[in-house]
Structure formats: structure tokens, C-alpha cells
Chimera marker file (.cmm) of the C-alpha trace (Angstrom):
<marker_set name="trace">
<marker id="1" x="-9.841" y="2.286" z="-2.282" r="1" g="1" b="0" radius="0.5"/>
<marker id="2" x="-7.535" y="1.380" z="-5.161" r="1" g="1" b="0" radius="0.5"/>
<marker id="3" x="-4.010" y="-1.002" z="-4.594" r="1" g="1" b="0" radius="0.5"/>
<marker id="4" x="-1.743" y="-1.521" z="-6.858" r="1" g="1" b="0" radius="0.5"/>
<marker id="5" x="2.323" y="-2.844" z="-6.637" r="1" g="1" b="0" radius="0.5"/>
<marker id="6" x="5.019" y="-1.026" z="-8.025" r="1" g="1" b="0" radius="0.5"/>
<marker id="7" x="7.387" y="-4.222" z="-9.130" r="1" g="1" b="0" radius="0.5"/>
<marker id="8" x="10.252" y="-2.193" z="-10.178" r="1" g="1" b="0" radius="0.5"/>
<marker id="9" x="10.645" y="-0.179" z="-6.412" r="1" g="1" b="0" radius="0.5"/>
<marker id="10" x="8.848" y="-3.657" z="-4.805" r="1" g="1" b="0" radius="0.5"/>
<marker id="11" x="6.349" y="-1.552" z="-2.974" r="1" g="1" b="0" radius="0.5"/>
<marker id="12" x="2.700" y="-2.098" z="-1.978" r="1" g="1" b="0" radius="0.5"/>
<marker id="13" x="0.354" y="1.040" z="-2.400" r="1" g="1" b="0" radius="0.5"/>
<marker id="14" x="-3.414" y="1.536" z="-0.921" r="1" g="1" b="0" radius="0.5"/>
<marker id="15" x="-5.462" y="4.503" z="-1.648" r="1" g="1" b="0" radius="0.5"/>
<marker id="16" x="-7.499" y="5.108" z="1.103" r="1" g="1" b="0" radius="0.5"/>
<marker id="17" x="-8.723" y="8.701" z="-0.401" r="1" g="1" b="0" radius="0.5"/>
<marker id="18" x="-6.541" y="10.754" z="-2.132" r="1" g="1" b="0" radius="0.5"/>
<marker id="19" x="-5.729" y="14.518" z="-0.778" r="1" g="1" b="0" radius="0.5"/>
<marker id="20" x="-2.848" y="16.367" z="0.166" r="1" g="1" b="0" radius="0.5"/>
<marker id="21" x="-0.395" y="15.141" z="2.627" r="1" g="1" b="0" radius="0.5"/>
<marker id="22" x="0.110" y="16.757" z="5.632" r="1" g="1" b="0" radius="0.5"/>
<marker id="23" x="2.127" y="14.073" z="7.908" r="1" g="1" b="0" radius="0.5"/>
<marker id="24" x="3.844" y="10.860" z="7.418" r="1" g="1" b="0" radius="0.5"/>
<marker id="25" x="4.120" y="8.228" z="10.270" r="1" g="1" b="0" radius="0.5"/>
<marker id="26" x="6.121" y="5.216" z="9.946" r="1" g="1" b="0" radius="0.5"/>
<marker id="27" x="4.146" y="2.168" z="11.562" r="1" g="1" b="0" radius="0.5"/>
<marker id="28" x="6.871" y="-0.138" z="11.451" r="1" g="1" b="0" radius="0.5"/>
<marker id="29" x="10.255" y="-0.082" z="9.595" r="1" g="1" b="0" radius="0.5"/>
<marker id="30" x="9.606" y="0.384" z="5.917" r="1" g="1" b="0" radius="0.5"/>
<marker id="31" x="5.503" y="0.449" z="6.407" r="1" g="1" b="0" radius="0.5"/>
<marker id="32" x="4.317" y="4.141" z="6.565" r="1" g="1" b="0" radius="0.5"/>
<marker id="33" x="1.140" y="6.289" z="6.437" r="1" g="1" b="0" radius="0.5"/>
<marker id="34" x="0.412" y="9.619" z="5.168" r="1" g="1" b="0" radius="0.5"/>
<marker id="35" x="-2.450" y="11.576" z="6.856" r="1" g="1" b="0" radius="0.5"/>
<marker id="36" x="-4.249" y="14.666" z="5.702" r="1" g="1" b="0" radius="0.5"/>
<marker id="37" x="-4.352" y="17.629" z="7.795" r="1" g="1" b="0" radius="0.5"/>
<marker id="38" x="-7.189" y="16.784" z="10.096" r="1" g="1" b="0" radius="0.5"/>
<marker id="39" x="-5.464" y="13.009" z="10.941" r="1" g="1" b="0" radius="0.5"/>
<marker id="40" x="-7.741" y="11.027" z="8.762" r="1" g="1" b="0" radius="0.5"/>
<marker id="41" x="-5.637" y="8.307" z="6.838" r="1" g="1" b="0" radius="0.5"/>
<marker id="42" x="-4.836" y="9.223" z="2.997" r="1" g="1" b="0" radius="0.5"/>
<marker id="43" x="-2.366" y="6.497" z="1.640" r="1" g="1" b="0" radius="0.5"/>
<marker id="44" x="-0.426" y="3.282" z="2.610" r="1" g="1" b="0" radius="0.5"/>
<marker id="45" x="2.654" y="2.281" z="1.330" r="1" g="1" b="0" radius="0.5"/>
<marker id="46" x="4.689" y="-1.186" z="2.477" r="1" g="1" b="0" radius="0.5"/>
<marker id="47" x="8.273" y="-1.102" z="0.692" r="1" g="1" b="0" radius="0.5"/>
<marker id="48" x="9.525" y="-4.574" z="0.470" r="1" g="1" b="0" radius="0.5"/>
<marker id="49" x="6.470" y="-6.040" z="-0.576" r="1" g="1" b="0" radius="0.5"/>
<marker id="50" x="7.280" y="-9.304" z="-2.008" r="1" g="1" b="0" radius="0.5"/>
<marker id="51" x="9.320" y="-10.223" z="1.228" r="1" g="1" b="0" radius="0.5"/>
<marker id="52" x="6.281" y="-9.481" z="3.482" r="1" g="1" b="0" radius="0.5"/>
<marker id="53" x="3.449" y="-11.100" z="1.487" r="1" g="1" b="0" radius="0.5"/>
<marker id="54" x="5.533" y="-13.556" z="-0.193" r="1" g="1" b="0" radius="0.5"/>
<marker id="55" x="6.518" y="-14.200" z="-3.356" r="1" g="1" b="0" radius="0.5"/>
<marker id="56" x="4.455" y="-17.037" z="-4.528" r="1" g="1" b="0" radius="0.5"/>
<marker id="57" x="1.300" y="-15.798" z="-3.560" r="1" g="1" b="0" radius="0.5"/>
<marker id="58" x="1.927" y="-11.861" z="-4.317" r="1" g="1" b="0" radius="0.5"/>
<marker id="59" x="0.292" y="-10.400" z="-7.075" r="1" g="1" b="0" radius="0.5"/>
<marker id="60" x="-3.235" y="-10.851" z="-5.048" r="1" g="1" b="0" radius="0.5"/>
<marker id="61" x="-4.830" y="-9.580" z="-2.091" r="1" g="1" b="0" radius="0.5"/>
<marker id="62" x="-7.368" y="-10.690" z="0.256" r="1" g="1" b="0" radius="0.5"/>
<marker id="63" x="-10.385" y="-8.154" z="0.879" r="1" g="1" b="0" radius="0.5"/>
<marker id="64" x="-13.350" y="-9.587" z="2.304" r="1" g="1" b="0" radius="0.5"/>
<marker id="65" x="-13.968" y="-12.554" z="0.941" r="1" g="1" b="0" radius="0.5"/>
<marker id="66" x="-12.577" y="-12.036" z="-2.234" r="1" g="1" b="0" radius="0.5"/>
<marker id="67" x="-9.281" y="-13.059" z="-3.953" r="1" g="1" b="0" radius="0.5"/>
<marker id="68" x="-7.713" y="-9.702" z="-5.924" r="1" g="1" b="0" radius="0.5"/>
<marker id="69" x="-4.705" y="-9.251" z="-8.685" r="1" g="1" b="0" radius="0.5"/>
<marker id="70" x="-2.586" y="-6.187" z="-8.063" r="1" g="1" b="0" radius="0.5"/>
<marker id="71" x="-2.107" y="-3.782" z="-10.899" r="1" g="1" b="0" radius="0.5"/>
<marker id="72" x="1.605" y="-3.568" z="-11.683" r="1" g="1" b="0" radius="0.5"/>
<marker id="73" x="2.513" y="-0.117" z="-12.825" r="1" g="1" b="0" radius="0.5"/>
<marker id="74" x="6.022" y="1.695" z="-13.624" r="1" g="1" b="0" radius="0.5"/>
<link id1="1" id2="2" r="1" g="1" b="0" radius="0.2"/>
<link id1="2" id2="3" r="1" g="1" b="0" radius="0.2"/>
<link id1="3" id2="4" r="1" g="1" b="0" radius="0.2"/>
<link id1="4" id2="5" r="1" g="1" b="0" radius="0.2"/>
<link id1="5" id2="6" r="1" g="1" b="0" radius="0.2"/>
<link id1="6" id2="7" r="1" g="1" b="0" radius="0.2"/>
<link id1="7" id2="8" r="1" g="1" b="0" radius="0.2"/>
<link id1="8" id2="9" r="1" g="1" b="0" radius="0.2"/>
<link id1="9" id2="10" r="1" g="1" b="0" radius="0.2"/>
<link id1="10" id2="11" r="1" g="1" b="0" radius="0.2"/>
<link id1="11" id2="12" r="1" g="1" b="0" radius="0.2"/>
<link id1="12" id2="13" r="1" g="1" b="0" radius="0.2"/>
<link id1="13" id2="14" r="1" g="1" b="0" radius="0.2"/>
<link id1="14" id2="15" r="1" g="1" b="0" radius="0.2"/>
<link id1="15" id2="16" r="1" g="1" b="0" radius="0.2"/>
<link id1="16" id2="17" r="1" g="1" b="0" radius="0.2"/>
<link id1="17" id2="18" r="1" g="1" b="0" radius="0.2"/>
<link id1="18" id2="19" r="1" g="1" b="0" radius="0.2"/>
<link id1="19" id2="20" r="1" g="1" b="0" radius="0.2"/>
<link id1="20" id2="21" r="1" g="1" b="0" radius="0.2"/>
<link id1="21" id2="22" r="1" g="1" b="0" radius="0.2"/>
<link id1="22" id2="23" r="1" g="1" b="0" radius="0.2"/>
<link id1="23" id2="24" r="1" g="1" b="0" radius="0.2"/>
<link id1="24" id2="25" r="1" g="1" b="0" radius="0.2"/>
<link id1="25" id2="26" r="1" g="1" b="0" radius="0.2"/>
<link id1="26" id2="27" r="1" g="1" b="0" radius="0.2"/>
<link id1="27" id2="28" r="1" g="1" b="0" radius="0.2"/>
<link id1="28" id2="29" r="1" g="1" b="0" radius="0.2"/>
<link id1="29" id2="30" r="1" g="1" b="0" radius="0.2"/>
<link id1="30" id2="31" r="1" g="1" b="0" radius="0.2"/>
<link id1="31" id2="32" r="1" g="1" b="0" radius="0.2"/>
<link id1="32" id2="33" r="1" g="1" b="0" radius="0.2"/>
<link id1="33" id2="34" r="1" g="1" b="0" radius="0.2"/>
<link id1="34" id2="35" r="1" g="1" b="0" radius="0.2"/>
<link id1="35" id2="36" r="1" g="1" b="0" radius="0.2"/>
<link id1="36" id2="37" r="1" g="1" b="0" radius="0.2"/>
<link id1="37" id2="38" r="1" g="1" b="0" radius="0.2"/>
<link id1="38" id2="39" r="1" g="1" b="0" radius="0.2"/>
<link id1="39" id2="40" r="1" g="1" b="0" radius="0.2"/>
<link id1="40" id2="41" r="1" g="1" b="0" radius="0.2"/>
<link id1="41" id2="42" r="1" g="1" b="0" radius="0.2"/>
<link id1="42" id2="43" r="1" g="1" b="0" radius="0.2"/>
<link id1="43" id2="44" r="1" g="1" b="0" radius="0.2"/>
<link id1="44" id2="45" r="1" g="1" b="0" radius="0.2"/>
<link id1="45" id2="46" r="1" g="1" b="0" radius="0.2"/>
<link id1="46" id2="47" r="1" g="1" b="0" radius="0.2"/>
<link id1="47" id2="48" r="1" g="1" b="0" radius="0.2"/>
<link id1="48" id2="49" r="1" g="1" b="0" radius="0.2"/>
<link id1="49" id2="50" r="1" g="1" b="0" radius="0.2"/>
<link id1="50" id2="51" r="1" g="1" b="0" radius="0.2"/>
<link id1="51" id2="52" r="1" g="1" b="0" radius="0.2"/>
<link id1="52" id2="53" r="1" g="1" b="0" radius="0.2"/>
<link id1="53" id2="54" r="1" g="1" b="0" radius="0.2"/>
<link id1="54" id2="55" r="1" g="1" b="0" radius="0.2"/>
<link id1="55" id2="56" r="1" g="1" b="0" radius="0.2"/>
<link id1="56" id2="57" r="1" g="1" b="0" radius="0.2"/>
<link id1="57" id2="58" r="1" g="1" b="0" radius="0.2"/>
<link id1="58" id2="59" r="1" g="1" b="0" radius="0.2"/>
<link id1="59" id2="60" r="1" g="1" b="0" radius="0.2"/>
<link id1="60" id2="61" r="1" g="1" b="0" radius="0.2"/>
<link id1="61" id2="62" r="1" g="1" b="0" radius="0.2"/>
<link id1="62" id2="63" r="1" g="1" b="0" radius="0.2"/>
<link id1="63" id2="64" r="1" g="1" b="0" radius="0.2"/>
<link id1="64" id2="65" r="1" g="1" b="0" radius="0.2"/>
<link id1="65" id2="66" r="1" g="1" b="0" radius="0.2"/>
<link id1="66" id2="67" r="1" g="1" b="0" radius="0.2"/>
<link id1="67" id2="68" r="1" g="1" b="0" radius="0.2"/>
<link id1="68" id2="69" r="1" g="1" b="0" radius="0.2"/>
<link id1="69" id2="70" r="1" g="1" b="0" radius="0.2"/>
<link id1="70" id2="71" r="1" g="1" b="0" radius="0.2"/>
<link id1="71" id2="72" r="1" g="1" b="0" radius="0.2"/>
<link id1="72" id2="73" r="1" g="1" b="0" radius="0.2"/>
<link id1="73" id2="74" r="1" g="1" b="0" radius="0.2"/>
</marker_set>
């Protein structure tokens, strides 16, 4: 699994696996999910990021047990 935050478009990426998309689903408004062709879940992204996290704790990310920075990238 890799995340990473895209500061200039504010959105949140997770790499499940990586593969070609065959369907998007929207969870909720501006959350979606792209599944490969057998259903199995490929990619999250969460557009507004800062806004749903919060900005004075985002940059880092829970998993487990353990605190995590986000990789910016352009």
C-alpha cells in the first residue's frame, strides 16, 4: 500500500495494488474508488483532503499503531 497527498490538487491517494481500471464508484461526494475488472479494490482517492483530515494534523496518517508523514508530490 503506498499514500501519498497531492498539495497542489489537495487530494489524498492510497494504493491498494496498482492495475488497470475498469470502474470507478464514488463512495461519497468527492471520495471515489477505482476497481479492477474482477471488483477487487485498486486505488483511493479523497479530493479535499485537508478539509476532511484537517489541517493541523494533515501531513500524517494513522495505520495501526503507527503515526505516518504523507509524501507530497506534484
Amino acid at each position: 500500500m503506498k499514500i501519498s497527498y497531492d498539495k497542489e490538487a489537495d487530494a489524498l491517494n492510497i494504493v491498494l495494488k496498482t492495475g488497470p481500471v475498469e470502474k470507478t464508484v464514488e463512495l461519497s461526494p468527492l471520495i471515489f474508488l477505482d476497481l479492477d475488472k474482477k471488483g477487487d479494490p485498486l486505488y483511493i482517492e479523497i479530493l479535499g483532503a485537508s478539509e476532511r483530515v484537517g489541517k493541523k494534523n494533515f501531513g500524517k496518517i494513522m495505520i495501526g499503531k503507527k503515526l505516518v508523514g504523507l509524501p507530497a508530490f506534484a
